[in-house]
C-alpha positions as CSV (number, residue, x, y, z in Angstrom):
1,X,-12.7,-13.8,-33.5
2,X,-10.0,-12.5,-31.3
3,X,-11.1,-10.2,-28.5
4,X,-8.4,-8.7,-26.3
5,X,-9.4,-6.4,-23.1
6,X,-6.8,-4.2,-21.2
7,X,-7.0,-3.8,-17.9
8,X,-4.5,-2.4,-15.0
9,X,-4.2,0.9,-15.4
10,X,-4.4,3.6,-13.6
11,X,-2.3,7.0,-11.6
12,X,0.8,6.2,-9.6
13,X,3.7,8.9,-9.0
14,X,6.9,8.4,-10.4
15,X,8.8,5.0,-9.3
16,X,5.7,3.1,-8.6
17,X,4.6,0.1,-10.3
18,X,1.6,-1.0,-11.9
19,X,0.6,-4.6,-14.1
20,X,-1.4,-4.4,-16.9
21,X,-3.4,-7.6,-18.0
22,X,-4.8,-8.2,-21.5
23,X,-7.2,-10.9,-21.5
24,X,-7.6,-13.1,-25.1
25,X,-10.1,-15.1,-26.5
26,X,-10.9,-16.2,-29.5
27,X,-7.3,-16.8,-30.5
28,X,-6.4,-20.7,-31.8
29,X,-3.1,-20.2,-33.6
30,X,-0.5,-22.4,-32.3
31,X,2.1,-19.4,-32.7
32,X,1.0,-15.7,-32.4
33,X,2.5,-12.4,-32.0
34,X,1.3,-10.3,-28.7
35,X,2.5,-6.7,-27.5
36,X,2.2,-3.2,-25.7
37,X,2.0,-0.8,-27.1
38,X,1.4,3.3,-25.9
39,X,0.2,6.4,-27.7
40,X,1.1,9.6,-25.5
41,X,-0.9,12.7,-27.0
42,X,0.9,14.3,-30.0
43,X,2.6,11.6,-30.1
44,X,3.2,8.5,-32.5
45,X,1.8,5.2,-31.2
46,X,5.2,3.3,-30.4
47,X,5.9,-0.4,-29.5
48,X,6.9,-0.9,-25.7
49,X,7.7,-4.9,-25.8
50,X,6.2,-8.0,-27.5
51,X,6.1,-11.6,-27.6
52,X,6.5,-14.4,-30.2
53,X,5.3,-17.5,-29.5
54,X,6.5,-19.2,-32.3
55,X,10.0,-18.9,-31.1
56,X,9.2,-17.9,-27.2
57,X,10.8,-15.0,-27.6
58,X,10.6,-11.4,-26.0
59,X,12.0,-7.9,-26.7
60,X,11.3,-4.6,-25.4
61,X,11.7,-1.2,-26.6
62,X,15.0,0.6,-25.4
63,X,13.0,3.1,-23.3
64,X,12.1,0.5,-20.7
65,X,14.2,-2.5,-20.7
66,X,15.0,-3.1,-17.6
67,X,11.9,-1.4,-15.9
68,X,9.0,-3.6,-17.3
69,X,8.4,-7.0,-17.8
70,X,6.1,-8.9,-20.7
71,X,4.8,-11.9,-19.8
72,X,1.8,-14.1,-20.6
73,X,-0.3,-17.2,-18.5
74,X,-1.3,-19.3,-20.9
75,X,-3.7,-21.2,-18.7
76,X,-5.4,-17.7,-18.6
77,X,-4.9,-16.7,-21.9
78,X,-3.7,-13.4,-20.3
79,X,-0.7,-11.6,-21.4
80,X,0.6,-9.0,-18.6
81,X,2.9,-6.3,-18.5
82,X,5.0,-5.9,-15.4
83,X,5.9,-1.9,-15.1
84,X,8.1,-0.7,-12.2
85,X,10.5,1.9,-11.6
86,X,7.4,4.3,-13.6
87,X,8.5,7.6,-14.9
88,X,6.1,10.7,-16.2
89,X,7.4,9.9,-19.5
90,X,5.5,6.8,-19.3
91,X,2.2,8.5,-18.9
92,X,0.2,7.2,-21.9
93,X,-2.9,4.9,-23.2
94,X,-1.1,1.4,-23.2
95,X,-2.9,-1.2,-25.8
96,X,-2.9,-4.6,-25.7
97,X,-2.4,-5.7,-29.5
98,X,-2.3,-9.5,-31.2
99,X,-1.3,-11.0,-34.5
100,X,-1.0,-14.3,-36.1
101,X,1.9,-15.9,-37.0
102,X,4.0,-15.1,-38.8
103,X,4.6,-12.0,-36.9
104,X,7.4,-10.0,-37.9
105,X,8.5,-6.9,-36.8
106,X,6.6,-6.5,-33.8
107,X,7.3,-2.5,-32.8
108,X,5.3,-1.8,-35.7
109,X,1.5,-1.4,-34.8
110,X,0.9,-1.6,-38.3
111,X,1.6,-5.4,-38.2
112,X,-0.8,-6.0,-35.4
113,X,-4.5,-7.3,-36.4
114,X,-6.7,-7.3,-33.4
115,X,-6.3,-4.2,-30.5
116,X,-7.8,-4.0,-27.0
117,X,-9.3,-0.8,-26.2
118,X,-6.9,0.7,-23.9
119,X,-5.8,1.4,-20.5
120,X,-4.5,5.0,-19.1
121,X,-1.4,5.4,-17.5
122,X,-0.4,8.3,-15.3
123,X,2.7,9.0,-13.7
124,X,3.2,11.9,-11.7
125,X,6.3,13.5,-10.8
């Protein structure tokens, strides 16, 4: 069974940077869908950026392209997220969240299968 633990996070003030780390196991499929997402209070849980390894492909939510960076080790099995240039209205609980292929549209938690169990992030002004 896929397991997926978040790690990373933690309070910076705004502009810092933090890297998050999801660690996988469990997961054999050749091609896979893994991505961030973050759930602010009162807020709906929204996709921040994914990866499809079927077609090695990344995308990232409008809100911080540019800023952060998915990425993933394979050796590891560890998929990371990259965050600089951090702004308050990033503070939220980022989760790790996986799918097997095929994984189509991947801002949707609703398409994602297995979820870490979170990581807060704080940015201060």
């Amino acid at each position: 069974q896929v397991q997926l633990v978040e790690s990373g996070g933690g309070s910076v003030a705004a502009g810092g940077s933090l890297r998050l780390s999801c660690a996988a196991s469990g997961y054999t499929s050749a091609s896979y869908c893994m991505g961030w997402f973050r759930q602010a209070p009162g807020k709906e849980r929204e996709g921040v950026a994914f990866l499809y390894t079927g077609v090695g492909s990344s995308y990232y939510a409008d809100s911080v392209k540019g800023r952060f960076t998915i990425s993933r080790d394979n050796a590891k099995n560890t998929l990371y997220l990259l965050m600089d240039s951090l702004e308050p209205e990033d503070t939220a609980m980022y989760y790790c969240a996986a799918n097997r292929a095929p994984c189509l549209g991947g801002f949707d938690y609703r398409n994602y299968k297995y979820w870490g169990q979170g990581t807060q992030v704080t940015v201060s002004s």
